[in-house]
N, C-alpha and C positions, 0 to 999 in steps of 0.2 A: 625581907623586902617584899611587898606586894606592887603591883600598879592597876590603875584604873585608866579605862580608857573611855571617855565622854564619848557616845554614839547619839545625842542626840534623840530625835526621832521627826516623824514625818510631821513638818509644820507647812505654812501659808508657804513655803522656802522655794520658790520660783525661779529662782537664780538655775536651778541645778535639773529644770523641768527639758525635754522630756525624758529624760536619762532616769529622774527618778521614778517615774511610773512603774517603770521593770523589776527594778531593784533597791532596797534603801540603799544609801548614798552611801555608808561606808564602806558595801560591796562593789563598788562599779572599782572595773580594771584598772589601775592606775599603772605603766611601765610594768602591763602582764599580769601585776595579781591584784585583787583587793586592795584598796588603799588603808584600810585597816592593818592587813598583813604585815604593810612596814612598821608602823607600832609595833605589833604583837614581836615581832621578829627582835626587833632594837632592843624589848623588854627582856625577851627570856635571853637573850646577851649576858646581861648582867648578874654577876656570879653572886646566888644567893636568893634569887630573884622567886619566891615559891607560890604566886600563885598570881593570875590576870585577871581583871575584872571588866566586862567592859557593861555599860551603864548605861540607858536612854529609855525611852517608851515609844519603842518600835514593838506592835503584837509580836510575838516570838512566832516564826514564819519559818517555814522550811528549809529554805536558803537560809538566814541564819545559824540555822541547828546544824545545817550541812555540814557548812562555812567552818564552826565550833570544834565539831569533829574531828577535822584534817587537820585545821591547825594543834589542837591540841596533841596528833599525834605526830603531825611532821616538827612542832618545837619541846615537846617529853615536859610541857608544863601545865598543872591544871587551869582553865579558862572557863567562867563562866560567864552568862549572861543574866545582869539583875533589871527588870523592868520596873521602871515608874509608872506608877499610877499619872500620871502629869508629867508637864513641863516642869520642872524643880530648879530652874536654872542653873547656873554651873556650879555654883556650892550647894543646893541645895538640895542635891540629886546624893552626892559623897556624904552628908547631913543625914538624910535621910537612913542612909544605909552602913551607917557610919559602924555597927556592929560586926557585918560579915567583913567589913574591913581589918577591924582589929580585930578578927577571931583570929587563934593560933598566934598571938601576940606581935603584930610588924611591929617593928621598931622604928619604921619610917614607910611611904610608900610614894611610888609617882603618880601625878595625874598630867596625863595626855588627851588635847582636844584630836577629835579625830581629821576635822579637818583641816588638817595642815600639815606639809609633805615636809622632810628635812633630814639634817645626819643623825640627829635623835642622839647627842652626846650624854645618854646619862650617867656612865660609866664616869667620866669629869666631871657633872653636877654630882656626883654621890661624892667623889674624891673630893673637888671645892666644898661643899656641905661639913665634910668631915675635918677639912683644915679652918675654914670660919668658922663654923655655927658649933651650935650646943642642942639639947634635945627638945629646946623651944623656939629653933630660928628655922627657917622656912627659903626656901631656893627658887626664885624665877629665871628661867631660861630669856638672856634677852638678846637681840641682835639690835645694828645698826641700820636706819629707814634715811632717808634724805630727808631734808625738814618738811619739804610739803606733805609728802604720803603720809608723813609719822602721825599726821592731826586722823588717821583714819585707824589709828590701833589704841592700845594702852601706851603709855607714855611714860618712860622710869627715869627719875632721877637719883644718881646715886652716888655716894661717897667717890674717890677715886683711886683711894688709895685700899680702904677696907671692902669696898662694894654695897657697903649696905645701902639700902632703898631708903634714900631721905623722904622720898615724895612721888604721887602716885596719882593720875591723871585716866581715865580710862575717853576715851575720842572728844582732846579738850578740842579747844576752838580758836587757842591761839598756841603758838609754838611753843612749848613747855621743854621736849628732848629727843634727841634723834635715836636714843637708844627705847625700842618697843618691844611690848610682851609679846612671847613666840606661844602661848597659851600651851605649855611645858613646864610643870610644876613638880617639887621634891616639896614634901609635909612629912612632920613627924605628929603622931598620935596628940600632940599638944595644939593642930590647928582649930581640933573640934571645939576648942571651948570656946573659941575665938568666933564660930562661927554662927553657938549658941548662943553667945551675948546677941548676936544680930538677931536671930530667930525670937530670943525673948523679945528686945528692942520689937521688932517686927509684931509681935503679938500683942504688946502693948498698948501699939500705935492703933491695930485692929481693932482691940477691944475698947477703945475711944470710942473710934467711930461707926461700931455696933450692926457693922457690914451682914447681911445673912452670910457669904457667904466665906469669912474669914479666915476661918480654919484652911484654906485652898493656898488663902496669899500668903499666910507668915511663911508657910513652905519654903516660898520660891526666892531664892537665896542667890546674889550673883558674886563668887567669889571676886571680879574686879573690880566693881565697884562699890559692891557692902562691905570686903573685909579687905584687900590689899590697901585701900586709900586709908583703910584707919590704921592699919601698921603699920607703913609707912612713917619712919623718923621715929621708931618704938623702939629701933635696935635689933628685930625680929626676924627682918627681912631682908636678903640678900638678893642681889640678879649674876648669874654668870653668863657672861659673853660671850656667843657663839661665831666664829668666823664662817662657819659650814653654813650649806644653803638652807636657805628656808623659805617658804611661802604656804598662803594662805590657798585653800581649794573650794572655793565658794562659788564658781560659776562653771558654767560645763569648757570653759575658754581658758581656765586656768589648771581644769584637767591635765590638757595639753602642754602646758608649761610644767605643771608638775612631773606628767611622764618625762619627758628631757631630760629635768633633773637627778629622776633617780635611774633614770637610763646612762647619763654620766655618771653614776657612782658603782653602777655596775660593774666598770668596766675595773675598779678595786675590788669589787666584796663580791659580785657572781660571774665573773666571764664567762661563766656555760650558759647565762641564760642571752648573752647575745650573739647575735646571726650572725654568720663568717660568710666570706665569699670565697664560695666554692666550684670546681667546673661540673658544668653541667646545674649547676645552682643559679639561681635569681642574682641581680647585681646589686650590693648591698653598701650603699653610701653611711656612714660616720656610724651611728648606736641605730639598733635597732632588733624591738623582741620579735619572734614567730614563734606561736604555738608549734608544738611537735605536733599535732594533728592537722596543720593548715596546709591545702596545700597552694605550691605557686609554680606558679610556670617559668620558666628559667628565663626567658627575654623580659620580666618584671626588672623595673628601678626602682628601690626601698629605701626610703629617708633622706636625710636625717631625720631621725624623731620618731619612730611610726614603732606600732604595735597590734601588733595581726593576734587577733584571738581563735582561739579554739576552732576548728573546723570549717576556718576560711577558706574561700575559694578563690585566688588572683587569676586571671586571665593572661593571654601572652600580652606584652607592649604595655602595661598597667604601667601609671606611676604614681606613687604612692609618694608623700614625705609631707612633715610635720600633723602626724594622723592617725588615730586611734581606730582601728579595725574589731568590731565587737564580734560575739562568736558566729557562726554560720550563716555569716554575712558571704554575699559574693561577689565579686567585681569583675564584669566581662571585659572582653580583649578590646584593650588601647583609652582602659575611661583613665581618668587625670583627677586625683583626687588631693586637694591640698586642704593643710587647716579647718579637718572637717575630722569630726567623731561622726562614724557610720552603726546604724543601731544593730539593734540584734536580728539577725535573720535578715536585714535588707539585699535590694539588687539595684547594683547601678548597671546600666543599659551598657554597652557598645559605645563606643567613641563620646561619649561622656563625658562633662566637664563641672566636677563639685567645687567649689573654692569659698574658702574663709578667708579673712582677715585674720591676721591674729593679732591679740593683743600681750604681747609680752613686753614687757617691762622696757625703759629705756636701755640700751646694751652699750651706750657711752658710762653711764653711772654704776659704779658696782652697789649701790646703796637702792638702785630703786626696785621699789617690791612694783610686784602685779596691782593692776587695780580694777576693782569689783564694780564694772561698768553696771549702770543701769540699763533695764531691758533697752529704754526707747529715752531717747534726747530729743524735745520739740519735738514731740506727737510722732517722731519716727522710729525706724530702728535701728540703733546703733549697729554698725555695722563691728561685726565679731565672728567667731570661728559659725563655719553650717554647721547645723548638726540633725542629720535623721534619726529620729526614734526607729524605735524597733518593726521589724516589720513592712517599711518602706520602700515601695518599687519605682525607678526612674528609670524611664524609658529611654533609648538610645539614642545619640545625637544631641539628647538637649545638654543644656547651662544652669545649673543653678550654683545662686551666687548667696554670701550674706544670709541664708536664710535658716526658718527652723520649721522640719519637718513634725509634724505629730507623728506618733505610731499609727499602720497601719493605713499609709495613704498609697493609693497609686497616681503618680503624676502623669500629666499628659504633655506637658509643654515645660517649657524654659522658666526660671523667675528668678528674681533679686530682689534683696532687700526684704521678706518678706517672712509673714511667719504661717503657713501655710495650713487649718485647721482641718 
């Protein structure tokens, strides 16, 4: 077994601005580590599992290699990283490099988008795999959306009895099925040819229309809507259904909903990585991470929800909850910081007051996913979690509300709603 893990790379992708400035986005902390990490971790789970691939055209950067490092030697599995030349889209990129995949012969491998948080069941997609399919049928991970959100994913309809994927929708426009792609794939060495017919097809069509620059587009391959919608009802394609959480991490506001999640699951698979409340310790409400290097002052209130990164400094009277603390970051005595990722290296002032909105999901419906607000509704700005880039100094006393800091700013006064350059 191999897996590949989609990493994307740095596009126009503003949803996830300023947080990606610092860092590609697969590395920003998620509930304490890389959001990557829970992939990579989920993968070398599964017994047999002999090598990780993760795949995008990010320059290979320091962080990266770092990153690569640790993990490979805190999960004992080899990890590499293969860069594209381009965007290759989501099949395109696996197409592409479809070689170093099946060297050493998998029999089968996973492909994981990176950004999306979840229980990562692939240990049951390999076991369901193995009770349906045959060495040419294909596995999508899929869960249940509420009818309205569903029009904003892939859309599977599927047998009810065998599971297979009769029909295959990627963001239709009218209500097709409330069960959506969790972008969680099991393939066996038999998807390539399937995605070669596209590629031909794709070259074909190029070479009609006698494009200079052609050779670039047949590349770019999008496994959901070039090749699931044509398998679909082939007999091929199966989806298993996940009850465990899932969501999408597409905006720096769903970060925060992310950490939650796997800060709830923590409290099965790592209870040493959450805070206890101890004397002479900080007072520590529902889940919540601290680096072992951060420090906090014992009159500090902590969560629900929050994660203190590396070399934090909390101040006395601080209250922190539903909030992402990046590394040597510091928060003087009595600031009030809610629904806000604080960047790296900032300082919130003295009796300070950060607050976001947040946007989490309706919590009457167990079906509704998060939703990937746009920046601004009617020339404004949607109000959604703060968030300071790195580097950002506020001054004591003031408010800031709704807004989003650039790196590297020192503020002088209070604001709302606002995106502050």
């Amino acid at each position: 077994l191999k897996a590949v893990i989609l990493i994307g790379g740095p596009q126009k992708g503003t949803r996830f601005r300023p947080l990606s400035f610092e860092v590609p986005k697969p590395l920003f902390p998620v509930a304490g580590v890389p959001m990557v990490q829970h992939h990579i971790e989920a993968c070398a789970k599964v017994p047999g599992m002999k090598e990780i691939l993760l795949m995008g055209f990010y320059q290979p950067n320091e962080a990266l290699s770092r990153f690569l490092v640790s993990a490979q030697q805190e999960f004992k599995v080899p990890i590499r990283y293969l860069q594209e030349y381009a965007a290759l889209g989501t099949g395109g990129g696996i197409y592409h490099f479809r070689d170093q995949i099946l060297s050493g012969g998998a029999e089968a491998f996973f492909v994981l988008n990176a950004d999306v948080c979840s229980e990562f069941p692939l240990q049951e997609m390999l076991e369901f795999w193995q009770q349906h399919g045959d060495m040419h049928s294909f596995v999508i991970l899929g869960t249940t959306a509420n009818r309205t959100q569903a029009l904003n994913y892939g859309c599977i309809v599927a047998n009810a009895g065998t599971q297979e994927v009769q029909h295959y929708v990627e963001k239709p426009s009218t209500f097709v099925s409330e069960i959506i792609n969790c972008g969680i794939y099991l393939f066996t060495p038999a998807i390539f040819q399937h995605i070669g017919e596209v590629f031909q097809r794709n070259q074909q069509e190029l070479a009609l229309e006698e494009s200079s620059n052609g050779w670039q587009r047949a590349e770019v391959i999008r496994l959901e809507q070039d090749v699931f919608t044509a398998l679909a009802g082939s007999g091929k394609l199966y989806v298993y259904k996940t009850d465990g959480f899932w969501s999408q991490i597409k905006s720096a506001g769903s970060a925060i909903y992310a950490s939650r999640l796997y800060l709830n699951q923590y409290s099965k698979s790592h209870p040493e990585r959450l805070a206890q409340n101890k004397p002479g310790g900080p007072v520590i409400r529902g889940n919540v991470y601290i680096h072992p290097t951060a420090s906090i002052d014992s009159t500090a209130v902590l969560g629900p929800n929050v994660s203190i990164g590396e070399g934090v400094t909390v101040g006395a009277g601080v209250r922190v909850r539903e909030s992402i603390v990046l590394h040597g970051a510091s928060l003087h005595d009595h600031t009030c910081v809610l629904n806000t990722i604080v960047g790296w290296d900032s300082t919130i002032g003295r009796w300070a007051r950060v607050e976001g909105t947040p946007s989490d999901p309706n919590p009457n419906d167990p079906y509704a996913k998060i939703d990937s607000e746009t920046l601004f509704r009617d020339g404004r700005l949607t109000p959604s979690i703060t968030i300071l880039g790195c580097s950002v100094t506020i001054p004591a006393e003031v408010v800031i509300l709704n807004s989003i800091v650039l790196p590297h700013k020192e503020l002088s006064r209070s604001y709302k709603n606002q995106i502050i350059l």
